[in-house]
N, C-alpha and C positions, 0 to 999 in steps of 0.2 A: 392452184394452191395445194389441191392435196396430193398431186405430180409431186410437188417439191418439199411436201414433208414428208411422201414415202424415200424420195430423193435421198433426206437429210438424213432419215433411219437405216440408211445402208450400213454402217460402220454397227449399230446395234444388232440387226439380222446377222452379219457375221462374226459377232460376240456370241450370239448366238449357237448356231451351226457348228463355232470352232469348242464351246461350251458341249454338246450334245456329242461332236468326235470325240476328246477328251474322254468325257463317261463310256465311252462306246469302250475304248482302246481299255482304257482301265479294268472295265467289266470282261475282259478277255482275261487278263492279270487273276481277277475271282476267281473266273471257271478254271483258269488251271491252276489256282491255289487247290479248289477241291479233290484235286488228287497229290496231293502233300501225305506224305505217311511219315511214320517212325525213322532214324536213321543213326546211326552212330552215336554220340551223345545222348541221346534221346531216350536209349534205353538203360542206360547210368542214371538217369536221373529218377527214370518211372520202375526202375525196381527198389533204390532206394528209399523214396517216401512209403512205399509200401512194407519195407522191412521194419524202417523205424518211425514209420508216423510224422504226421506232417511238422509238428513242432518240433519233434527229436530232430528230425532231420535237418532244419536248417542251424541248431546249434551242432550236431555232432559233424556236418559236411563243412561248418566254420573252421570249425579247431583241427579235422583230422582232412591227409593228403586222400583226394580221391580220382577218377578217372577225369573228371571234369576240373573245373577253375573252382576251386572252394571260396573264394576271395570273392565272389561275386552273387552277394546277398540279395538282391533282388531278384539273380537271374535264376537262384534257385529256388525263391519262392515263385516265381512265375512259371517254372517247371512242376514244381508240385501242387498249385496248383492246376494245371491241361490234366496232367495225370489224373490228377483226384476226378475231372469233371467228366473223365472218359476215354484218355489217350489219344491214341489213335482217332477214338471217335471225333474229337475234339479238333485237331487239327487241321482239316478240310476246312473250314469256316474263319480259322485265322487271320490269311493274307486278306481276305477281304474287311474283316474288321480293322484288322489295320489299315489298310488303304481307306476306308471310310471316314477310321478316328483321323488319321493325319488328313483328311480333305477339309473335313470339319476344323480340324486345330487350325489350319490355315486361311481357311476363308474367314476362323474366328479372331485371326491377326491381322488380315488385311483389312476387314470391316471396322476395327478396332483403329486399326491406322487410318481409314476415309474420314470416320470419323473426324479425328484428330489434323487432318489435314486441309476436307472438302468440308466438314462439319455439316456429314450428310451421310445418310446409309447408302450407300452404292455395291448392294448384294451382284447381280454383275459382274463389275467390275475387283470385285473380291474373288467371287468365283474365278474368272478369267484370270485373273491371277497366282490361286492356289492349282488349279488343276494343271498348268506344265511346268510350274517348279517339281510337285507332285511325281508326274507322269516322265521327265527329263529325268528326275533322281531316277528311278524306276528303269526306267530305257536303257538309261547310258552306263547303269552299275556295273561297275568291272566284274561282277559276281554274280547276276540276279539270282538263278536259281536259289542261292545259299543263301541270299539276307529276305527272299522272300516265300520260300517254298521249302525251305528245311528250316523247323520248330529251332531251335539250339543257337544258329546265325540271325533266323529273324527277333530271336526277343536278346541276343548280346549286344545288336548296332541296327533294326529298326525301328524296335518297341522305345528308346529310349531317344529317337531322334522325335517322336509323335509326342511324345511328354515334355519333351525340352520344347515344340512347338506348341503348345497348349499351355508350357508356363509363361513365355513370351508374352500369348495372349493376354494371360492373368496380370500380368505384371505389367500391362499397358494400363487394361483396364481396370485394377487398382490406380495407377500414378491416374487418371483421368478423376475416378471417383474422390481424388484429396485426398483422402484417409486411408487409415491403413488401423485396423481393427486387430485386435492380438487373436481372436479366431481364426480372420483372413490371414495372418503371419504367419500361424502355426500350421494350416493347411498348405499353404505354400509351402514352407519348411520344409514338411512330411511330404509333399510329393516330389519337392525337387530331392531332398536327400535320395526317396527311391531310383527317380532316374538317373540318379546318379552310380546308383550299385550293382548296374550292368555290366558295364566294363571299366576297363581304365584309358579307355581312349576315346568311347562317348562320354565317360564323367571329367576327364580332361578337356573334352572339348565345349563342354558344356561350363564349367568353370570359365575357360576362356569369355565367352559369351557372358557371362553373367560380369565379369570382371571388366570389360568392355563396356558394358551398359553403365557400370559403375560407374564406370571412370569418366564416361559422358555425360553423367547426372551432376556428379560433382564440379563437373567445369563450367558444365550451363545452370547451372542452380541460380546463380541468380537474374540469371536473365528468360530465366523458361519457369512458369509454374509446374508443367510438364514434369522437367528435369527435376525440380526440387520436389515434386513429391512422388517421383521414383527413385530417390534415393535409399528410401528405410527396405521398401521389397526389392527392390534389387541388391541390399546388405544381406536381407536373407538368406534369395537364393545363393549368394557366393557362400554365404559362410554351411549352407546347408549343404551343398556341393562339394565343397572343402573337409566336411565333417564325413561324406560318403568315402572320399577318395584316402582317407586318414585310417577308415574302416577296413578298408579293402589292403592297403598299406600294410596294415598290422597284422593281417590276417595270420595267427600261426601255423596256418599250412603250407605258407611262403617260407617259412624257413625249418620243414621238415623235407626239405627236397634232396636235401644231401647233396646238393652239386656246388661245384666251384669257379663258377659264373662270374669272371669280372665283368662289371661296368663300362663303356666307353668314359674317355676321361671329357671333361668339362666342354673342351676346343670341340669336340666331335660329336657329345652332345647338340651345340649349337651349329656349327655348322651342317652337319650331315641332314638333319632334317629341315635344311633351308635349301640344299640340294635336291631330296627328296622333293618338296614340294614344289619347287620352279619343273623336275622334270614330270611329276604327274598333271601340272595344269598344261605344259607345254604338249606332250603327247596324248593328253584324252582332248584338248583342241586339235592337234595334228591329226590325229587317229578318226575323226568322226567332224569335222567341219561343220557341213551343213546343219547337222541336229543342234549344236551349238550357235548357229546364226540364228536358228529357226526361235531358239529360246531368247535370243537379243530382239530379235524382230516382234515377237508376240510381248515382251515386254513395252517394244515403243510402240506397237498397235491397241495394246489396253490401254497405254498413257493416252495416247493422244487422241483416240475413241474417246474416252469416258471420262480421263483423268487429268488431263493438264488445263493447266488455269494459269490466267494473266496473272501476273506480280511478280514472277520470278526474278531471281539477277543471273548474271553469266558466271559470274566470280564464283556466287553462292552456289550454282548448282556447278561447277567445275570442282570447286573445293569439296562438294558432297563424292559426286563421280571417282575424285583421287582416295577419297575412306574410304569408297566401297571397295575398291581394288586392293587397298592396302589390306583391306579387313579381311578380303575371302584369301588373301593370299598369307594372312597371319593364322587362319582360322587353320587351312590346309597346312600351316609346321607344323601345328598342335594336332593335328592328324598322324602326324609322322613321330613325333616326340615317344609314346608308350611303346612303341615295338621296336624303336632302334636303342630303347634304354633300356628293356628287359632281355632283347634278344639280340641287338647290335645289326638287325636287317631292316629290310624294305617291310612294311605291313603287307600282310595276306590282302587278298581281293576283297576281303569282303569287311576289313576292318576299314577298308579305304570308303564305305559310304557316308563318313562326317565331310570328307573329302570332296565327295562326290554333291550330295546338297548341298555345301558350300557353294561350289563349283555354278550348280543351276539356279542357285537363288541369287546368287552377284551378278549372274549374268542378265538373270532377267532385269535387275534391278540398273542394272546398268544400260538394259534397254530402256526403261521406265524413265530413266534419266535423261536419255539423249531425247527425249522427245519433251521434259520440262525444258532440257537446254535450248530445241528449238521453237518455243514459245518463248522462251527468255531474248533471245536474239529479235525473234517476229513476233509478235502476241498474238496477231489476227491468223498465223500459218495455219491454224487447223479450225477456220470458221468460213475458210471461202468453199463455194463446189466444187473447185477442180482438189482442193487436197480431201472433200468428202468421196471423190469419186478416188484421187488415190490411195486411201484410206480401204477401199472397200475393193479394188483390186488386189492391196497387199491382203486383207483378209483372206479375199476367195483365194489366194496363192497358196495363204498357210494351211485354207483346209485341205485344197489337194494336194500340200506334201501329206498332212496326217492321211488321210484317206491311202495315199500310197505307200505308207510302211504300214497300214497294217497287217499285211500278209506277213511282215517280220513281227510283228507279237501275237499273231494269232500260230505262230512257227513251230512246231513239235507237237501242238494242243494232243494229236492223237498217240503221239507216243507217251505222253505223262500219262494218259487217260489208263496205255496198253499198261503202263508200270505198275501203275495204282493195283489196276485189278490183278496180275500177277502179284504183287505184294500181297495182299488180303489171302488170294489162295493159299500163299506160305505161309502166312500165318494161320489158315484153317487146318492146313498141313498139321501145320506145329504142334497147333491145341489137339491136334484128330489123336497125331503119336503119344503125346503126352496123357492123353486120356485113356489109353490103350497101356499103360504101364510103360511106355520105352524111355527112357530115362538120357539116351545119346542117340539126340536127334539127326538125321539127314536131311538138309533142307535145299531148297534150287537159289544155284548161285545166277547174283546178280553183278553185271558191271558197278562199278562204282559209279558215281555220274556228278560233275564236277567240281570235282576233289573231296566227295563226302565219299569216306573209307565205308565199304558194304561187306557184309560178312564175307570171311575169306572160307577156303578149303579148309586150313586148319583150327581145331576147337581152342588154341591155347590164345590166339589174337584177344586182345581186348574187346574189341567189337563182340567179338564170339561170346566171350565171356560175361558181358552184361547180357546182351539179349538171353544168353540161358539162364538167367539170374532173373529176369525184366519178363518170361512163361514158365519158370519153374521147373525146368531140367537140368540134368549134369551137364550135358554138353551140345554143343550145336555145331556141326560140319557141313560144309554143302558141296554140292557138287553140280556137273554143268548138264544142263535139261534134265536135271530128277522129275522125275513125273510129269514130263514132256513141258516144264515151264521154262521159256528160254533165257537168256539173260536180262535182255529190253535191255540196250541201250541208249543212252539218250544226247550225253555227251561227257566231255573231258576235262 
């Protein structure tokens, strides 16, 4: 007997183990967030609030053209705020906040969904859920360094995918609660409006999503109590989202640019980012395979561990499987839509991660599915011992692919670590000159390092020009091994 309910608990043990890699791999993601420093951006922003104070500044960086995106109200309170709390000091502790809030946002959506579905807390099976959409988004980001390790990328498209996951949340667990209280309204409001005033392509895609939910509340309303009382917050969040992107829209420093920018015409609008987005799901599945199976697999190994249950129909979970595909592949135009309309190209690397969790959360969800499908078909498939025992083979499979990329995320740890502490030197440099009356500093030039512009030779660069703006000198020049600090490269 208790042979066979250790037996039974093989699939939990490896919910387990793959829960415990998970945090391990992430906690790596921490440690080298702690050598994040200052970078381009970064010091436009943290000399500014210090010129004009925290309040002047986000109306005067509204109205007037400045080094950064003035359009984007929230990002520049979230700038002046790190400043004000320490700068530099401040940053080393970010990426892990963020990875923490978004772990939590997301176990507090899936918990919210067991609910609603097992009508059961299955923490678990939550976890196990949130931590490789999580750790998949993270992985496979065509950009990591810059939406998690440089200040400026991670609060324009990661800070604002963690709130649009934590409204989600809200907005279950209001529709679950019935009611919808003009407190809980206006709190929702005011946070979805801020994540929305990041950018215009997380609040784009966040509209998307709320506009979606909509449109599912109002179809099933009367046949879902669900559906019908997430109708009033999910009016909200659109029209709150809608109110952000109207902001950022009008912004007048969109039209102190002086340039003569046409628009693609309508056909190219639509079309082009429907090209866009068939060729980045086709080549980041072509480009990386197995991490993408791994994220189907651990989807249908949490289903059918923890989560599938008799009742289903074929039809019903087939028709579910065809909206998820539809969805992640409407979600990624709307990925594509703000940067082929502003600038008529491809989105940068890093604006591509609405894209990119899209990407791992459909797919997981799509693994989660195929394993209701195969309950829908068999009901009894995942209650005999040979599928508990193949059940706990695919587990132990998937921990030792995690176990064997970790050498690729633990990959560089000692060169961010070498960069950090040459960074800090330049800046003791800085302050050393600056204290000493020199007023046109020389400082050690460093590589850029993936695609984030680092101070140049010359003083007239922008970059140059904030950062001596961001320690209070005329000028800042660098040059190559000053004072025996070497470039530290890291990458391209």
């Amino acid at each position: 007997m208790k042979k066979t309910s250790l037996f039974g608990r093989i699939p939990q043990i490896m919910t387990l183990l793959l829960i415990f890699l998970f945090i391990g791999l992430l906690s790596i993601y921490g440690i080298k967030g702690t050598y994040s420093r200052y970078a381009q951006d970064d010091y436009c922003y943290g000399y500014k609030v210090h010129d004009m104070g925290f309040w002047n500044m986000q109306i005067q960086s509204y109205i007037h053209t400045n080094q950064f995106n003035s359009d984007r109200y929230s990002l520049t309170i979230v700038h002046s705020l790190v400043e004000l709390s320490g700068g530099p000091k401040t940053v080393p502790v970010l990426p892990s906040l963020e990875i923490l809030a978004w772990f939590a946002s997301l176990v507090f959506v899936f918990y919210q969904l067991g609910q609603i579905i097992y009508s059961r807390a299955a923490y678990l099976v939550a976890s196990l859920s949130a931590l490789p959409i999580l750790f998949f988004t993270l992985y496979l980001a065509p950009n990591q360094y810059q939406i998690l390790f440089w200040l400026s990328a991670m609060q324009t498209y990661l800070t604002p995918l963690v709130l649009a996951t934590l409204l989600f949340g809200l907005l279950i667990s209001t529709a679950r609660a019935q009611k919808l209280s003009w407190p809980a309204a206006l709190g929702l409001g005011l946070l979805a409006f801020f994540a929305g005033g990041f950018s215009e392509t997380t609040g784009l895609w966040q509209f998307a999503c709320w506009s979606m939910l909509l449109g599912w509340a109002l179809i099933y309303r009367k046949k879902s109590i669900l559906a019908r009382n997430a109708i009033r917050p999910a009016l909200v969040l659109v029209g709150a989202v809608t109110l952000a992107l109207v902001v950022m829209a009008l912004c007048p420093a969109n039209f102190n640019t002086g340039g003569t920018f046409t628009h693609p015409d309508l056909a190219r609008l639509i079309l082009q980012p429907l090209s866009y987005a068939t060729g980045f799901i086709w080549l980041a599945l072509k480009g990386a395979p197995l991490p993408y199976l791994v994220v189907i697999l651990l989807g249908f190994f949490a289903s059918a561990s923890h989560g599938a249950k008799d009742g289903f129909k074929v039809k019903t979970i087939s028709v579910e499987i065809l909206a998820a595909i539809l969805i992640l592949y409407a979600l990624t135009v709307v990925t594509m839509l703000p940067s082929f309309y502003a600038n008529s190209h491809y989105p940068g690397d890093r604006a591509l991660l609405p894209a990119q969790f899209t990407l791992s959360a459909g797919l997981f969800i799509l693994g989660w599915k195929m394993a209701e499908l195969s309950a829908a078909f068999r009901p009894d498939i995942f209650s005999s011992r040979s599928s508990v025992f193949i059940l706990g083979v695919l587990g132990l499979a998937l921990c030792i692919y995690m176990v064997r990329i970790t050498p690729r995320v633990y990959d560089k740890l000692p060169a961010y670590q070498a960069r950090a502490q040459a960074w800090d030197l330049r800046q003791q440099l800085i302050l050393h000159e600056k204290a000493a009356g020199i007023e046109n500093v020389i400082a050690p030039a460093f590589d850029s390092v993936y695609g984030i512009t680092e101070l140049h030779y010359e003083t007239s660069n922008w970059v140059n020009q904030c950062a001596a703006w961001y320690y209070g000198v005329q000028t800042i020049a660098t040059v190559d091994n000053y004072a025996g600090i070497s470039p530290h490269p890291i990458g391209k």
